[in-house]
N, C-alpha and C positions, 0 to 999 in steps of 0.2 A: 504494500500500500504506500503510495508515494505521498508527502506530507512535505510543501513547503509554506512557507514566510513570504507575504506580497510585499513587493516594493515600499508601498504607502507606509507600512506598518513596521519594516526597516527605517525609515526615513525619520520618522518619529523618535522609534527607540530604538535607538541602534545596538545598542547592547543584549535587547531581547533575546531573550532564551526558550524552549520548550522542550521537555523528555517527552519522547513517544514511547509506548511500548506496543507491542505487539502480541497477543494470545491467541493459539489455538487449541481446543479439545480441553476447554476449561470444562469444569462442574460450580455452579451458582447457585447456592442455596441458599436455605435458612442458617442464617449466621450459626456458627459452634459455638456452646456454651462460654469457651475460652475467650473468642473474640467480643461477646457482649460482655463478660464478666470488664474486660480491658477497656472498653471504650467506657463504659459504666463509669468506673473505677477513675480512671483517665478526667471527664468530664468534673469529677468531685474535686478532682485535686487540680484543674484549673479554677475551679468556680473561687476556690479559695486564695489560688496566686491571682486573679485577676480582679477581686471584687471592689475593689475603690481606684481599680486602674483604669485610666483612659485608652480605651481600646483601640483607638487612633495614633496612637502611638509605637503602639507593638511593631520592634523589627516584622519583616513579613507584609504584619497588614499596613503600614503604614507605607511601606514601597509598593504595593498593588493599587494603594489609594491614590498615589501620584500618578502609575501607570495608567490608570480609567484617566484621570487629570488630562494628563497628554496628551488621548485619543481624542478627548472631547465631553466624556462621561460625569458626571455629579457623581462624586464617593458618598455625599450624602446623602444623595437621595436612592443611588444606584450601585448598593454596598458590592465588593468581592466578595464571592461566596464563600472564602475563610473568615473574614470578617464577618457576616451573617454569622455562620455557624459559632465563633468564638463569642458574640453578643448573646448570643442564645443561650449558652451554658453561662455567661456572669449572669445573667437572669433567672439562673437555675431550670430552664424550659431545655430540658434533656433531649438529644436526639433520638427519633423513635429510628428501632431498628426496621429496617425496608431487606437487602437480604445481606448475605456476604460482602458482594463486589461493591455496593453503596456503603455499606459499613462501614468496610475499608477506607474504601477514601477519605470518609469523613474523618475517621480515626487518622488516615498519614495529613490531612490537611488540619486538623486540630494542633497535630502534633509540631508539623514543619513551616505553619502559618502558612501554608499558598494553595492554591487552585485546584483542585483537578478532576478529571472527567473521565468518564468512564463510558462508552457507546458500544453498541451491536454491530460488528463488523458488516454481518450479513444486510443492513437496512443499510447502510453505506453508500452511495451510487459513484464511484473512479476517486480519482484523486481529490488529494483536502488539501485545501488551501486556509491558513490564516490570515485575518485580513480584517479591515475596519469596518462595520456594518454603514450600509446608506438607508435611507429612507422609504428604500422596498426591503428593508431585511425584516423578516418577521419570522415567529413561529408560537403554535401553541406551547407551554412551554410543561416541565414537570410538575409546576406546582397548580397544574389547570388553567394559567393565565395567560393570555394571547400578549406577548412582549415584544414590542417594537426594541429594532437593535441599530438603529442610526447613531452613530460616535458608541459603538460597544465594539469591542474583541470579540471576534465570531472564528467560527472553523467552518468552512462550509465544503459540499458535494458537489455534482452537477445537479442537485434539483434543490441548492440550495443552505442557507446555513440550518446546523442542527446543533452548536453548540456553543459554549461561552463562559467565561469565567465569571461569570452574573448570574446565570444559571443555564440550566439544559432544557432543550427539544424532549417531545415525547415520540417525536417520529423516531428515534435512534435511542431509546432506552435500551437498559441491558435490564432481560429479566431471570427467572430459572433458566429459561428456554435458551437461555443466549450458548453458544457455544464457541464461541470467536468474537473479541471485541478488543478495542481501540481506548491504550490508557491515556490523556496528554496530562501531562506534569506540567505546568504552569510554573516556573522557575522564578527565583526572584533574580532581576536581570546584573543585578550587582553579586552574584555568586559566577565568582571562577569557574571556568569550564572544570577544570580536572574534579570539583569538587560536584560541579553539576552531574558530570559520569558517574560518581560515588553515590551522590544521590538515587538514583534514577536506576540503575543497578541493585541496589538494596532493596527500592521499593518496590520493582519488579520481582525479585526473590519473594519477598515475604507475601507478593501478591499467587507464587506460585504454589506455596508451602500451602496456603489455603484449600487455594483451586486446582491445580495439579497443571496438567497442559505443560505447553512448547511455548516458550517467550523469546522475542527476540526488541532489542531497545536501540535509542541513540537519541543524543541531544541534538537538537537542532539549531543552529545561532547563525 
């Protein structure tokens, strides 16, 4: 699956990063006890390092906040979905478990403050492009809301974008069903590549330890 970075969105952030990963002949299920116990567990002991802290600040989310800035996005009105998700736990409003592969991520993005997405290879239509949304970008979105993506970070197909560090498309959800899907790692653009690889590397492992399956990764910059 070929996966590039458009001009525009170089031109902007030139430093821009992304880890791809690649899975086939995964298994996606109801999370393993291990994993909710962790994200659980996880979640309590942010609520408490983060509870009188300004979440605008946090390394992480505070370089993703500039990144929407850049494109064109309101951070405040148009959070990164790390940011979301870290708001949500200082409020104590715990994430509900949805299956494994959702889990997951939520858990490596709690954990590493950035982005990331998870898709169904097979609803996929050729190559993905990264790129700034216009004013025809649209889609229903996971959380049932129909999201205009003009000045958003989108990854799109030939029939279109289906995902974004703001949130995801319901056309390219990863469900049980899924058996082949598409990680992007949303990198913070100020991490060194060697360390980008380390990244991106690890959380590919630990995504396989789960799921089982053939991974293959690479940063993109």
């Amino acid at each position: 699956m070929e996966v590039t970075v458009s001009d525009t969105l170089r031109n902007i952030i030139p430093n821009f990063k992304i880890g791809v990963a690649i899975y086939n002949a995964i298994n996606i299920s109801e999370s393993p006890q291990m994993l909710k116990g962790r994200l659980r567990m996880f979640q309590e002991l942010l609520f408490f390092d983060y509870t009188d802290q300004d979440i605008k600040t946090v390394p992480g989310i505070s370089e993703w906040r500039h990144v929407f800035k850049q494109i064109g996005t309101d951070p405040n009105r148009y959070r990164p979905s790390n940011e979301a998700l870290l708001r949500r736990v200082q409020k104590q409003q715990y994430i509900n478990y949805i299956h494994s592969a959702v889990d997951l991520n939520n858990f490596f993005s709690l954990q590493y403050k950035i982005p990331l997405g998870i898709y169904d290879l097979s609803l996929i239509d050729g190559p993905i492009e990264l790129t700034i949304g216009n004013e025809l970008d649209h889609y229903l979105a996971v959380n049932e809301r129909k999201v205009s993506l003009k000045n958003k970070l989108i990854s799109q197909d030939k029939k279109g974008a289906f995902g974004s560090p703001y949130v995801d498309s319901q056309r390219t959800a990863v469900t049980t069903k899924t058996s082949n899907a598409l990680q992007l790692i949303y990198l913070k653009p100020s991490m060194e590549v060697e360390e980008a690889n380390k990244l991106v590397s690890s959380l590919t492992k630990m995504f396989q330890q789960i799921h089982g399956g053939d991974a293959t990764y690479k940063v993109i910059k």
